[in-house]
C-alpha positions in Angstrom: 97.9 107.5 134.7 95.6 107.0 138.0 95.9 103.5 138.9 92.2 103.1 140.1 91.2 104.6 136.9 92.6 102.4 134.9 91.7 99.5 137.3 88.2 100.3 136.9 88.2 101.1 132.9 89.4 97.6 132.3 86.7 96.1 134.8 84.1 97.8 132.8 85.9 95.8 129.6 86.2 93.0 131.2 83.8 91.2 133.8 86.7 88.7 134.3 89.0 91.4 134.6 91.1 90.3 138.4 94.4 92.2 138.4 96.5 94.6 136.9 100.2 93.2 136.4 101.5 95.8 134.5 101.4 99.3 132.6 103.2 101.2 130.6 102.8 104.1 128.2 104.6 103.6 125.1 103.9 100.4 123.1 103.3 99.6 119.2 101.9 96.3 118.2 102.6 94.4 114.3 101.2 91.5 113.2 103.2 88.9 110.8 101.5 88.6 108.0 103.0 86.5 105.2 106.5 87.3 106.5 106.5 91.0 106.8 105.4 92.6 109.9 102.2 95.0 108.9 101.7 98.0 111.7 98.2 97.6 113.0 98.5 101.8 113.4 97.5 101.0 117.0 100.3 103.0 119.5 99.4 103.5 123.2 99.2 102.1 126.9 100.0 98.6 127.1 98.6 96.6 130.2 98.7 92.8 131.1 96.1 91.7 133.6 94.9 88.3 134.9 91.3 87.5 134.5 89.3 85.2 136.8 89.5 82.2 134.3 93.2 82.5 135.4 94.5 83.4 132.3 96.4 86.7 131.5 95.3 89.2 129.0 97.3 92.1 127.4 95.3 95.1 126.1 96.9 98.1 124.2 95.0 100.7 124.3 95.4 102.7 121.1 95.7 106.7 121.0 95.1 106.6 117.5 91.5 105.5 117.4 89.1 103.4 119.6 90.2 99.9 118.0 92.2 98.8 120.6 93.9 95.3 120.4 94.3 92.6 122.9 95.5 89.3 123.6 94.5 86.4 125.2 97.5 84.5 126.7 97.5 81.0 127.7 99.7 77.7 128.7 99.8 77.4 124.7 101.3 80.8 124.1 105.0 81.3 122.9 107.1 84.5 123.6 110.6 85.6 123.0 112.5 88.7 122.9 114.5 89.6 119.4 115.3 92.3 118.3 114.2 94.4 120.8 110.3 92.9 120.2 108.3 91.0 122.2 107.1 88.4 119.7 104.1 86.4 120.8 103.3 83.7 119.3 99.4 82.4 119.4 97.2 81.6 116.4 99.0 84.3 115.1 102.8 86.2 115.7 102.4 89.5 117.0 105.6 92.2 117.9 105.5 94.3 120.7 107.6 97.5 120.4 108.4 99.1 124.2 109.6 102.2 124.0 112.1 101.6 127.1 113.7 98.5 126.9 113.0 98.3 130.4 109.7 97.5 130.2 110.3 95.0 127.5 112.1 93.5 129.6 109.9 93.1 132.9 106.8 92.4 130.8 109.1 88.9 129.5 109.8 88.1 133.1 105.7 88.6 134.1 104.8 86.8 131.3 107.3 83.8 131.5 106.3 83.5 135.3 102.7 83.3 134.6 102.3 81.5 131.6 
């Protein structure tokens, strides 16, 4: 994926949109809903990015359809790794899937440095 592409996609999302953190290819995203996860059917790129209000923002964007999913991160946001998930935990618990446990991985240590 071009980098300026993708730099200047999200601007056009985003007017806060600052900088691109991180990308990768292969992510899945589930919400917890009354204790089972339930697959939002949204597979794709997964990018974090700060935003000039200083917060972060992750975006997936889905290859299924055009409902892509994101979320806003803050000081109050909550994140772990089980289970080879990135569980986020906002108003509501989301799982990230990674494909490469790799990028699971470096996506905890951005998001543990910036939040």
């Amino acid at each position: 994926m071009d980098l300026v592409i993708l730099k200047r996609h999200l601007k056009s999302l985003d007017s806060d949109f600052d900088s691109l953190l991180y990308f990768t290819k292969y992510t899945t995203i589930y919400l917890l809903s009354d204790g089972e996860w339930k697959d939002l059917n949204i597979y794709g790129t997964f990018v974090i990015y700060s935003r000039n209000n200083k917060n972060l923002r992750i975006r997936i964007f889905n290859k299924i359809n055009k409902e892509d999913k994101y979320l806003e991160m803050s000081d109050k946001t909550k994140i772990r790794i089980n289970n080879k998930i990135l569980k986020i935990y906002n108003e509501e618990t989301y799982g990230i899937w990674f494909h490469d446990e790799k990028n699971l991985n470096q996506v905890y240590e951005i998001l543990t440095i910036h939040i």
